[in-house]
C-alpha positions, -999 to 999 in steps of 0.1 A, spaced: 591 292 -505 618 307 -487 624 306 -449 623 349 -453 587 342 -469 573 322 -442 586 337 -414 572 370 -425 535 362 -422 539 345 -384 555 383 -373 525 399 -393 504 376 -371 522 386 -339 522 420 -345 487 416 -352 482 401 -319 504 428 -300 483 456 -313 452 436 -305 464 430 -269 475 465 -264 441 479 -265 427 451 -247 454 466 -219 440 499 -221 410 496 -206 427 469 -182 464 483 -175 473 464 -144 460 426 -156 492 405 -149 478 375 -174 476 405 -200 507 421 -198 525 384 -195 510 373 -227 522 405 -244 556 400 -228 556 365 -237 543 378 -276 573 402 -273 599 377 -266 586 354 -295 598 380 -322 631 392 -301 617 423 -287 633 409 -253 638 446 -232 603 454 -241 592 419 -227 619 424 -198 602 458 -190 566 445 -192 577 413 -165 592 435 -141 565 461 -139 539 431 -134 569 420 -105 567 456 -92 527 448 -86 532 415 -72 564 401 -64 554 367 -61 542 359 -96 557 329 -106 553 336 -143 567 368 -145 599 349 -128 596 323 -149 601 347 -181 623 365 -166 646 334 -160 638 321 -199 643 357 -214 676 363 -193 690 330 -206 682 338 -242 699 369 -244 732 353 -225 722 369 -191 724 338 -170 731 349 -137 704 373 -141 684 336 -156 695 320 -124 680 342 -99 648 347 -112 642 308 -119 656 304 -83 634 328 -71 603 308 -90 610 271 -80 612 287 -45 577 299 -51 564 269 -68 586 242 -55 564 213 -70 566 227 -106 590 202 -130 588 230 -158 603 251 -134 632 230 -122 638 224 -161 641 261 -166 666 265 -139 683 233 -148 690 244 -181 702 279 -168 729 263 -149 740 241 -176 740 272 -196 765 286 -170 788 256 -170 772 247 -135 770 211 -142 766 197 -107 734 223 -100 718 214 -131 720 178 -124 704 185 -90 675 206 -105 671 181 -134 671 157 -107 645 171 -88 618 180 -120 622 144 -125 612 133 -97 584 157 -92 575 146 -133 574 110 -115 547 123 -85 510 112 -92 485 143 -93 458 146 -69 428 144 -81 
């Protein structure tokens, strides 16, 4: 079977998803955890402005949601845009300080950029959060 073959029935099933999702969103338009899984559906077949577009408008809402950040920062750094990648991951770990994944994101983002020394310090740091028990 060839890659073509196999990869066409995962976008089927995301585009299944997406249409799914979108009417779920019609009777509940402003549900962050909605729109951010669309997004994040978007973004998993390359459809990255309309995943940019649905992040910012849940950003527009609430401009402390560390997800929509988050995805921001990931999308941004797919598509090359790593300044933009930067500033939104900065903006997250600023919001969710304690979060390794996060300081992973923004680690890789400066490596990305050729900022070694910054993503040593954010590696640094999502290690040593990676290190901190839970409380239970």
């Amino acid at each position: 079977m060839s890659s073509e073959e196999t990869e066409k029935p995962q976008i089927n099933d995301v585009n299944t998803q997406i249409e799914t999702l979108k009417k779920s969103i019609e009777s509940d338009p402003d549900n962050p955890e909605k729109l951010a899984n669309l997004g994040v559906l978007y973004s998993s077949i390359n459809r990255y402005e309309e995943a940019l577009n649905l992040f910012r408008s849940i950003l527009e809402k609430d401009p402390k949601n560390v997800e929509a950040h988050k995805y921001l920062g990931v999308i941004y750094a797919q598509i090359g845009k790593l300044d933009e990648a930067i500033s939104e991951l900065e903006i997250a770990v600023k919001l969710k300080a304690d979060s390794p994944s996060l300081w992973n994101n923004l680690s890789e983002a400066y490596r990305r950029s050729k900022n070694f020394h910054q993503a040593n310090v954010a590696r640094m740091r999502a290690i040593q959060l990676s290190e901190i028990p839970k409380k239970v």
